[in-house]
N, C-alpha and C positions, 0 to 999 in steps of 0.2 A: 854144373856150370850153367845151363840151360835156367834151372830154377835161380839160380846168383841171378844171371842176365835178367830175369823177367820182373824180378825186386826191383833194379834198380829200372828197370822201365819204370815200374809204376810209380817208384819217386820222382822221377823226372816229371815236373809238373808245369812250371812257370816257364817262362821268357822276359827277357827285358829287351827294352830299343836295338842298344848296340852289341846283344849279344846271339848266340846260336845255343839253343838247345840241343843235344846230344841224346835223342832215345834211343840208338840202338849203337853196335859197333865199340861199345866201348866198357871196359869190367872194373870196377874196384874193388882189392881183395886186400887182404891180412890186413886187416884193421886193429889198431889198439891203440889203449889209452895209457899214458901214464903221468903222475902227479910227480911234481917236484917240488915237496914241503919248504923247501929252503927258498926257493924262488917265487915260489904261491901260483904256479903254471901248471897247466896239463898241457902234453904236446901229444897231439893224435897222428898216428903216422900209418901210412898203408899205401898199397901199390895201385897205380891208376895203367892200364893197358892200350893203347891203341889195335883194335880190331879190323877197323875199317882200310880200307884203300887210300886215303885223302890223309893230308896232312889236320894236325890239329892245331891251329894257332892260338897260342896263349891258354892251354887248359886249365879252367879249374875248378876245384869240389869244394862243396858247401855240407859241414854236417851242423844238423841238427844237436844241442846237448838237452838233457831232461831231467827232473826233479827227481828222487824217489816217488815219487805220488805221478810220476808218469807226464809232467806238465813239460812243455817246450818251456825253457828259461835263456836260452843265447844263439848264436848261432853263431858261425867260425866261416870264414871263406882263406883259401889258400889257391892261387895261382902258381903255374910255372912260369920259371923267366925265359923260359926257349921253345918254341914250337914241337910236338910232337908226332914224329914219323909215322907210317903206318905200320904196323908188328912194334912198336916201341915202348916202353913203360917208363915211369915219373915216378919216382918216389914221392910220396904227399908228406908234409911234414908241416902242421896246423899248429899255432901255439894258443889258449888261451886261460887268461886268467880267474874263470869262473869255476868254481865247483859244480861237478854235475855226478849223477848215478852213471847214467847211459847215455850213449851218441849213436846217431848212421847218418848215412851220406843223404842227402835228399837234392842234391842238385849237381851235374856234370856240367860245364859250360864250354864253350870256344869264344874267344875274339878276336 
């Protein structure tokens, strides 16, 4: 759990204006991907945790998707529509229509 947490510290990189970065306090786990031929989508879905004491308004993750050859080609953001508690967890459920090999999270946010 310790080495999980310290990953996603180190993705945690940017900020924007009206947002809060999230370096610690917080875990995203059971990630996957799955395609739906018929619909031409991946939907990535995984658990996002509240750790902290503090509520969290508006969370959301941002994953990265990448080429076979390793190249970033899109990126996904997915927001909650409710605030989340502290001890609480969010289902993440990202849709997008790009083909990619591989994805991870590279951004946790508040607003």
């Amino acid at each position: 759990m310790k080495s999980r947490l310290a990953a996603l510290l180190l993705m945690l990189a940017t900020t924007t204006a009206a947002a809060q970065s999230l370096p610690y306090g917080v875990s995203v786990a059971n990630l996957q991907a799955v395609r739906d031929i018929t619909l031409g989508q991946t939907t990535i879905t995984g658990t996002l945790t509240n750790h902290g004491n503090i509520e969290l308004p508006a969370p959301s993750v941002t994953f990265a998707l990448y080429d076979a050859q390793g190249r970033e080609i899109s990126r996904v953001t997915q927001r909650a529509d409710a605030p989340l508690p502290p001890g609480g967890t969010w289902d993440v459920r990202a849709i997008t229509p790009h083909t990619f090999t591989r994805f991870s999270a590279v951004d946790v946010r508040a607003q």
